[in-house]
N, CA, C and O atoms as a GROMACS GRO file, in nm:
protein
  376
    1UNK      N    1   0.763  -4.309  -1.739
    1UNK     CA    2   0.906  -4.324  -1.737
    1UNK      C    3   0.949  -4.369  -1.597
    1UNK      O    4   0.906  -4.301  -1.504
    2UNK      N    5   1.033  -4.479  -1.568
    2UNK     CA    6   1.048  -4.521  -1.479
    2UNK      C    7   1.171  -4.447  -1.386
    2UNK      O    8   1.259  -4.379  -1.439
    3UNK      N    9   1.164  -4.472  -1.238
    3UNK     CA   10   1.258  -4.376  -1.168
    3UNK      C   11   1.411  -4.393  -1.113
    3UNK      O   12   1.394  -4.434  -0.998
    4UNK      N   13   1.522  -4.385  -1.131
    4UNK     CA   14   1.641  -4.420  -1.122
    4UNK      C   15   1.612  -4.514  -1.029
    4UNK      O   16   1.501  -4.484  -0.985
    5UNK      N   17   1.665  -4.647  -0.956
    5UNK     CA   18   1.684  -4.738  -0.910
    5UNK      C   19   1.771  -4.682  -0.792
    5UNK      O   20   1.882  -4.630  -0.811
    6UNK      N   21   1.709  -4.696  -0.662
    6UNK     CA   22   1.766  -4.679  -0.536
    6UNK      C   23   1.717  -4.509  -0.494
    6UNK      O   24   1.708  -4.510  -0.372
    7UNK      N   25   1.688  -4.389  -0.539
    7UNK     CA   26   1.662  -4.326  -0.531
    7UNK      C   27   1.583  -4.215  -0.492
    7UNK      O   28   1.599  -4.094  -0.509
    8UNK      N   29   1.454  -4.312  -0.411
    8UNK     CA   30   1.367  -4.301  -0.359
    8UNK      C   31   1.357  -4.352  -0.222
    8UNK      O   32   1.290  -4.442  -0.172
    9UNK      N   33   1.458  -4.253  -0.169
    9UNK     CA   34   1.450  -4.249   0.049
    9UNK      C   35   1.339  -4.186   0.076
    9UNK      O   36   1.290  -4.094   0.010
   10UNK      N   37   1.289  -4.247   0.196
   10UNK     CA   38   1.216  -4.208   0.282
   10UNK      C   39   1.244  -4.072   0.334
   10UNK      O   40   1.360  -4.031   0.327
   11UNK      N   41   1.138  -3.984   0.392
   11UNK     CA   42   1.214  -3.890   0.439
   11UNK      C   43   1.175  -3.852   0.556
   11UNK      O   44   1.059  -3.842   0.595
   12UNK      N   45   1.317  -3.820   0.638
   12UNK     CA   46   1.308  -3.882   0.796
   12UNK      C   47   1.275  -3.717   0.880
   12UNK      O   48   1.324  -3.606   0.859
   13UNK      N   49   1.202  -3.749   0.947
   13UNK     CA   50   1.134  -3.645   1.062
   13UNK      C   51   1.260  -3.549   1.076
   13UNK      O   52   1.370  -3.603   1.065
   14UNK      N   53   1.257  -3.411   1.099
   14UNK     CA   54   1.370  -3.325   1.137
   14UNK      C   55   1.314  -3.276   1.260
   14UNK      O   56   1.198  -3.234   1.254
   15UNK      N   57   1.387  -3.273   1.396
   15UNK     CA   58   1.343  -3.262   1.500
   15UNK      C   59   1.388  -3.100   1.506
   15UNK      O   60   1.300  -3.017   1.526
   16UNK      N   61   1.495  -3.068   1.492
   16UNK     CA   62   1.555  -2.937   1.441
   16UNK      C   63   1.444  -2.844   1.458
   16UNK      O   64   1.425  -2.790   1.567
   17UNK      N   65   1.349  -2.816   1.325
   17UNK     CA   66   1.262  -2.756   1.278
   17UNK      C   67   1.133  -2.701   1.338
   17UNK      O   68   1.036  -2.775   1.318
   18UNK      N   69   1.107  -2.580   1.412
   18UNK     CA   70   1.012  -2.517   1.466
   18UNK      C   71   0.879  -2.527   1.353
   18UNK      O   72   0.866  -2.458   1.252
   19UNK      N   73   0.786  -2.633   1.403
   19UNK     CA   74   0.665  -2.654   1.288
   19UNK      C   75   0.568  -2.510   1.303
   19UNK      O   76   0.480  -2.464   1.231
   20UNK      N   77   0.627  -2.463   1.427
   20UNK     CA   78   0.480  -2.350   1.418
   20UNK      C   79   0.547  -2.219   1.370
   20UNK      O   80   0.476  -2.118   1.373
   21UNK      N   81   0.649  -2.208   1.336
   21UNK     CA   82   0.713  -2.073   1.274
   21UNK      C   83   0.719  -2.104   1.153
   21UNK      O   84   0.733  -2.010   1.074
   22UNK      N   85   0.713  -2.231   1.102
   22UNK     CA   86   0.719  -2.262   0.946
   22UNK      C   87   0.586  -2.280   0.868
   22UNK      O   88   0.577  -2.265   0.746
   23UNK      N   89   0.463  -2.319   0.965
   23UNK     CA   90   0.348  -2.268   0.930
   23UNK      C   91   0.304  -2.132   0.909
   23UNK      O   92   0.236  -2.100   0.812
   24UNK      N   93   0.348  -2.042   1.012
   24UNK     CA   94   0.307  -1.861   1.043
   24UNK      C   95   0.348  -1.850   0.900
   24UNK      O   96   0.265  -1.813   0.816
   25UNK      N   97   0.497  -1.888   0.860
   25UNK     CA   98   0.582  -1.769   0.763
   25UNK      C   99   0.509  -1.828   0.605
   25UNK      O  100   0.502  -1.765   0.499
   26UNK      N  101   0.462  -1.965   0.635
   26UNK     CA  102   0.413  -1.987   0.516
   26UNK      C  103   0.293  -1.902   0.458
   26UNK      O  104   0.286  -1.851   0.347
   27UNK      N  105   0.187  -1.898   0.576
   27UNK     CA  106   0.050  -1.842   0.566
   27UNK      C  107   0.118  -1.698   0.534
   27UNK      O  108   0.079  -1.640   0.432
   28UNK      N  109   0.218  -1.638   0.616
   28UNK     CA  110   0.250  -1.493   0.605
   28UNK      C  111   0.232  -1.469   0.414
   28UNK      O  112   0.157  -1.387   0.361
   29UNK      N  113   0.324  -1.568   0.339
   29UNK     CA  114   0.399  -1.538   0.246
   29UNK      C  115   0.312  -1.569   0.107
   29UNK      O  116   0.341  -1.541  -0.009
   30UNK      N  117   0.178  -1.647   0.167
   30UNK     CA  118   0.121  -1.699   0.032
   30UNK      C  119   0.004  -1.599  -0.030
   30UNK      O  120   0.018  -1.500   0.042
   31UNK      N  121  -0.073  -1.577  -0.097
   31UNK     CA  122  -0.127  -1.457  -0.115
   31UNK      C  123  -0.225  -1.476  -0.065
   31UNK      O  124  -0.259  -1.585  -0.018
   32UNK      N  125  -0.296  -1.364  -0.065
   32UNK     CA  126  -0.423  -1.329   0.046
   32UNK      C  127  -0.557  -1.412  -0.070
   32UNK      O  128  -0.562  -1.443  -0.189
   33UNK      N  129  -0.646  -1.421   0.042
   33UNK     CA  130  -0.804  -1.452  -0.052
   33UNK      C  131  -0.819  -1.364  -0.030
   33UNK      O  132  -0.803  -1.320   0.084
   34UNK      N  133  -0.881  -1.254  -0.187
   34UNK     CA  134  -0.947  -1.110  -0.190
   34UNK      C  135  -1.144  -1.189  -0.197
   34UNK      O  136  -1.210  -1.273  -0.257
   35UNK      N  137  -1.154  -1.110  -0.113
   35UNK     CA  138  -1.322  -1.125  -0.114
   35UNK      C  139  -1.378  -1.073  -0.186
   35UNK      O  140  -1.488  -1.125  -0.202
   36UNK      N  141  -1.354  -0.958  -0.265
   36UNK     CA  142  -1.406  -0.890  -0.376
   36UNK      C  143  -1.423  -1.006  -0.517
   36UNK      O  144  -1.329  -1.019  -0.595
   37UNK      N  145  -1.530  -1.070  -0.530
   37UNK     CA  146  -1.515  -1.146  -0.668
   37UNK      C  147  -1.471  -1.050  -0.790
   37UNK      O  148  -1.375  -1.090  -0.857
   38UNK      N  149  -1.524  -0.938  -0.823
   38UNK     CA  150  -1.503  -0.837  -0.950
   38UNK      C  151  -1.340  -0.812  -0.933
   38UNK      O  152  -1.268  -0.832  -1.031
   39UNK      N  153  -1.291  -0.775  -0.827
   39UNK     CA  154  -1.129  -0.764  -0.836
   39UNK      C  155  -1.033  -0.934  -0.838
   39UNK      O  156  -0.920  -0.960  -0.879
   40UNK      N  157  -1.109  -0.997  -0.791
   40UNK     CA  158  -1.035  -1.119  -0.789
   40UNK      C  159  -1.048  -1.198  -0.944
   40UNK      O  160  -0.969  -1.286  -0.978
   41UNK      N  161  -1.108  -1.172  -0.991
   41UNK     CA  162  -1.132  -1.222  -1.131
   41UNK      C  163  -1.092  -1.125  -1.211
   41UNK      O  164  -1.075  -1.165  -1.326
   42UNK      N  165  -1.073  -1.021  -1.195
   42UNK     CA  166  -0.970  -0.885  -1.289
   42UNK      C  167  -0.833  -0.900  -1.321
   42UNK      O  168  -0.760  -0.891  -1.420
   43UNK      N  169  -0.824  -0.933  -1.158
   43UNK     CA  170  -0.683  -0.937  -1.126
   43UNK      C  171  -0.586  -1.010  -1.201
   43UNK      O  172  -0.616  -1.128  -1.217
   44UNK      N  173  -0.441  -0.961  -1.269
   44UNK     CA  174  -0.334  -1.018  -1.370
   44UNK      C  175  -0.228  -1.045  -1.269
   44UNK      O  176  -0.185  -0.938  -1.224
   45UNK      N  177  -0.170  -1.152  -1.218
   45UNK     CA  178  -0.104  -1.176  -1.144
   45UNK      C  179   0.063  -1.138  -1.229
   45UNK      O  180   0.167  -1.166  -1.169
   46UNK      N  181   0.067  -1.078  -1.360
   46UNK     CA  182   0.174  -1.043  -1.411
   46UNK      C  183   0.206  -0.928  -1.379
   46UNK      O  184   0.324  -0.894  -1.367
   47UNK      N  185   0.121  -0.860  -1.362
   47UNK     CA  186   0.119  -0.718  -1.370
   47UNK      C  187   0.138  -0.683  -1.225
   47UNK      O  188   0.104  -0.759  -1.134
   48UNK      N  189   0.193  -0.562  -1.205
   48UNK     CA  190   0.197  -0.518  -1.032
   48UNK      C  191   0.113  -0.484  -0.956
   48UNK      O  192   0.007  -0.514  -1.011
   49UNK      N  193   0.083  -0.419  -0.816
   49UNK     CA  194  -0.026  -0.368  -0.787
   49UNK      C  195  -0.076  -0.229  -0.853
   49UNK      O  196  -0.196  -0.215  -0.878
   50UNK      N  197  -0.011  -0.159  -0.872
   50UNK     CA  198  -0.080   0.000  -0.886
   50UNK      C  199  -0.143  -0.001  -0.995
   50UNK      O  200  -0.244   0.067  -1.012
   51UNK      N  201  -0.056  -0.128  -1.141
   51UNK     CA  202  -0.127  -0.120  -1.246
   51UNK      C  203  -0.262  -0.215  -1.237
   51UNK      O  204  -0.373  -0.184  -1.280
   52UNK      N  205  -0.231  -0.317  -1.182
   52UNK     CA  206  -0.381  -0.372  -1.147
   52UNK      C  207  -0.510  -0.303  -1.118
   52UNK      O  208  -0.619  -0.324  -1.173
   53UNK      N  209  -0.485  -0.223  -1.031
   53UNK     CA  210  -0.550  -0.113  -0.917
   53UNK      C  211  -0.601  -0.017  -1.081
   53UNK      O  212  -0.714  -0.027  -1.129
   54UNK      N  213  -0.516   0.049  -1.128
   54UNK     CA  214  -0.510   0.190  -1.189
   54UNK      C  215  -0.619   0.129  -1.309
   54UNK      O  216  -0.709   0.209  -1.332
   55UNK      N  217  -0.626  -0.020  -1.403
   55UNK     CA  218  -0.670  -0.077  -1.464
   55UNK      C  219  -0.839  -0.089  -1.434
   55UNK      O  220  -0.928  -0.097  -1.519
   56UNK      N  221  -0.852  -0.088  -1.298
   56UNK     CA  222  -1.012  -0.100  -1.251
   56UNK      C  223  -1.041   0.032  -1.202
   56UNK      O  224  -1.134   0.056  -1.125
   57UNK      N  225  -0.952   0.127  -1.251
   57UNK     CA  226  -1.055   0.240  -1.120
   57UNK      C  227  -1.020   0.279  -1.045
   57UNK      O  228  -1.064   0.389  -1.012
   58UNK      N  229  -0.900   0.207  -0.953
   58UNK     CA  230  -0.874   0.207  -0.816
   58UNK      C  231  -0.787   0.300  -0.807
   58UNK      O  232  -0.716   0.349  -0.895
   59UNK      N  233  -0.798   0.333  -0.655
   59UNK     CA  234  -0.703   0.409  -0.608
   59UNK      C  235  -0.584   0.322  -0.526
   59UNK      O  236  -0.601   0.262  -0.420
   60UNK      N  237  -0.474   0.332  -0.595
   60UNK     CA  238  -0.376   0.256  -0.524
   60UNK      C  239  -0.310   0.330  -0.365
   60UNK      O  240  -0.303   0.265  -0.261
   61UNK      N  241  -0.258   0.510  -0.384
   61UNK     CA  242  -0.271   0.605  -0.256
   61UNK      C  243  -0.368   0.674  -0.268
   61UNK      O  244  -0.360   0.757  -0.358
   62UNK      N  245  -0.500   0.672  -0.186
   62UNK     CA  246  -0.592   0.750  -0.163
   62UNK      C  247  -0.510   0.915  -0.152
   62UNK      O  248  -0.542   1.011  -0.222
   63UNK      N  249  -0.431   0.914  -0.077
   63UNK     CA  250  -0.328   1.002  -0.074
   63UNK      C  251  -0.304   1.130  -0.195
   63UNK      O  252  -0.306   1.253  -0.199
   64UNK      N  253  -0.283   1.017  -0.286
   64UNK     CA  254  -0.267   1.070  -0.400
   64UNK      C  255  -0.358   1.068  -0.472
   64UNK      O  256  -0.330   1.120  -0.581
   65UNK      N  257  -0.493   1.020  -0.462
   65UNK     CA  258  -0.591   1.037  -0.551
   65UNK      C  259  -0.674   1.131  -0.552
   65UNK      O  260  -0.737   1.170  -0.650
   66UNK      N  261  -0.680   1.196  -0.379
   66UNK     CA  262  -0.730   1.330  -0.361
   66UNK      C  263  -0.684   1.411  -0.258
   66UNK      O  264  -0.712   1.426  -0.139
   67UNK      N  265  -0.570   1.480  -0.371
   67UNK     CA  266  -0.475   1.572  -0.283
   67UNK      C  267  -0.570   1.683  -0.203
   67UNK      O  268  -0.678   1.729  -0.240
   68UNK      N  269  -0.513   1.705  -0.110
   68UNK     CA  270  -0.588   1.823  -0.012
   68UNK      C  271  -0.533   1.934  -0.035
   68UNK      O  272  -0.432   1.956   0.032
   69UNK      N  273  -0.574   2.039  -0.128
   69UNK     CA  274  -0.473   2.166  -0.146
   69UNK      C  275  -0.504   2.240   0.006
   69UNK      O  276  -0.600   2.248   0.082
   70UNK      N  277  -0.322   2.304   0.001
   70UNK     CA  278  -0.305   2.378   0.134
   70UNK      C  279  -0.354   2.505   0.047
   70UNK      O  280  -0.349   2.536  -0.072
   71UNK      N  281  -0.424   2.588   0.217
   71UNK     CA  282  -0.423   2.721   0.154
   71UNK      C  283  -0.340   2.811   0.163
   71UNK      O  284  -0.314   2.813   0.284
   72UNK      N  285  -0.260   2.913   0.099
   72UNK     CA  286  -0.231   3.063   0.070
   72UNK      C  287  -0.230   3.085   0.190
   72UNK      O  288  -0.316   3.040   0.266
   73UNK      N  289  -0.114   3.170   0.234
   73UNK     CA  290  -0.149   3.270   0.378
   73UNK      C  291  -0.274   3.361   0.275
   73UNK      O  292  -0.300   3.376   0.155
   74UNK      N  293  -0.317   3.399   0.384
   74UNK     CA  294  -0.414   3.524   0.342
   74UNK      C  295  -0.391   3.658   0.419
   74UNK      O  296  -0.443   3.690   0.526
   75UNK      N  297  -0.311   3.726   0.351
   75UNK     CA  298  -0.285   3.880   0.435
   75UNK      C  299  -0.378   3.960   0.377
   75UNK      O  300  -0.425   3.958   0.263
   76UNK      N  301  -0.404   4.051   0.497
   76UNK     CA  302  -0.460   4.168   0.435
   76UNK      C  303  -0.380   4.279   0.364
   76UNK      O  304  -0.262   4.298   0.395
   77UNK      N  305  -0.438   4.349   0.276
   77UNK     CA  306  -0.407   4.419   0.182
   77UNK      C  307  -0.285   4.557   0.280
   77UNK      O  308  -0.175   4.603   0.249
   78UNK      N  309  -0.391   4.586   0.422
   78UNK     CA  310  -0.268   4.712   0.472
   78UNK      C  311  -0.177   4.658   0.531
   78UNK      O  312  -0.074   4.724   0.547
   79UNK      N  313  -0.185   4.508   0.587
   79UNK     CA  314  -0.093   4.477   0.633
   79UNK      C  315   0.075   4.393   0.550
   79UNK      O  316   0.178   4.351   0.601
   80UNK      N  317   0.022   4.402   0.385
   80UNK     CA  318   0.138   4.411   0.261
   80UNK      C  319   0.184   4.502   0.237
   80UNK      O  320   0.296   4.495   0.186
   81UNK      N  321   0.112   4.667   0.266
   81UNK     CA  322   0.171   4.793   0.228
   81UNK      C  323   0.244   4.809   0.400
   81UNK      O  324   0.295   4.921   0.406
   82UNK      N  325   0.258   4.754   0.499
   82UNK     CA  326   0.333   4.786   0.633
   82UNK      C  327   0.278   4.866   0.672
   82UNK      O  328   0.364   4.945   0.712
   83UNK      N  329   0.151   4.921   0.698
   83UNK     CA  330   0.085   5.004   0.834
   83UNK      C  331   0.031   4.904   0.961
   83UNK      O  332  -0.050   4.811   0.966
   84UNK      N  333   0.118   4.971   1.060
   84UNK     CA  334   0.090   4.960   1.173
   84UNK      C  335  -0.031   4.922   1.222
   84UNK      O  336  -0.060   4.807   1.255
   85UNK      N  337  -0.123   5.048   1.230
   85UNK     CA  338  -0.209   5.060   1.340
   85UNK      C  339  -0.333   4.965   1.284
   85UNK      O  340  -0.420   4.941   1.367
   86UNK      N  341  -0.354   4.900   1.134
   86UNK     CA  342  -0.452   4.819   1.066
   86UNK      C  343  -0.474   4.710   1.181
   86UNK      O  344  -0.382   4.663   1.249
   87UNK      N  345  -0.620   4.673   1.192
   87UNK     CA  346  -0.671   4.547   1.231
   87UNK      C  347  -0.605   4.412   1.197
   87UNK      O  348  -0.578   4.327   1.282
   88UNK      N  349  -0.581   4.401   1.066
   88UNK     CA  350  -0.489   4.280   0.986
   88UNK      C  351  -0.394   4.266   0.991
   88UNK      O  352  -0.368   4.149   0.966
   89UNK      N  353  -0.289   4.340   1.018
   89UNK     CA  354  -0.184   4.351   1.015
   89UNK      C  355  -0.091   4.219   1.071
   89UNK      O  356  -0.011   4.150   1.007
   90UNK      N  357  -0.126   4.210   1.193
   90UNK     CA  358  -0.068   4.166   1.297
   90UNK      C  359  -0.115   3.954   1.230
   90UNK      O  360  -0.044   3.856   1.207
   91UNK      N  361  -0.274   3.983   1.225
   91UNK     CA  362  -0.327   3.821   1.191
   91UNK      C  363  -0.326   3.778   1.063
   91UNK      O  364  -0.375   3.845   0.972
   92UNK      N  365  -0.266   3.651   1.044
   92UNK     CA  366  -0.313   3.587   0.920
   92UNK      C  367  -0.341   3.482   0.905
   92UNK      O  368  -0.311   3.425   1.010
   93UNK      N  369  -0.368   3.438   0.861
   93UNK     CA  370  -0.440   3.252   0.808
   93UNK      C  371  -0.357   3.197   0.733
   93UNK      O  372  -0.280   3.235   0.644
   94UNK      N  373  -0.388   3.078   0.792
   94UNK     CA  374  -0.253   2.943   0.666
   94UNK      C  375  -0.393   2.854   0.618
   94UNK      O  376  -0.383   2.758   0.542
   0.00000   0.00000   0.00000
């Protein structure tokens, strides 16, 4: 199909335009090469990360994949009934 008649300008240098901030933001913005072939060939570019991730296995927050339980104070037993003069009393553990 042929192209409207006159319509096809040249297009003229913009001096304006910082070429090396428009390269950075490009590279910033385009997606990464994953080196992993098994995730890069998994991968559904429809889908988000966590479900991508959650789909293979992955841990999207390590964080959250293996919580660290806190421990319990640990009191001693005389120092819950309130005597004084007990060894425990005074120390406890977090």
């Amino acid at each position: 199909m042929p192209k409207a008649k006159g319509k096809n300008r040249r297009q003229k240098y913009s001096y304006n335009l910082n070429r090396k901030r428009l390269y950075r933001s490009a590279r910033r913005r385009a997606a990464p090469r994953i080196a992993c072939s098994h995730i890069r060939h998994a991968w559904d570019p429809t889908k988000s990360v966590a479900q991508n991730l959650a789909e293979m296995g992955l841990a999207e927050d390590p964080n959250k994949a293996v919580p660290i339980t806190r421990k319990k104070l640990q009191v001693s037993a005389a120092a819950g009934e309130g005597q004084v003069g007990s060894p425990g009393a005074a120390s406890f553990r977090k």
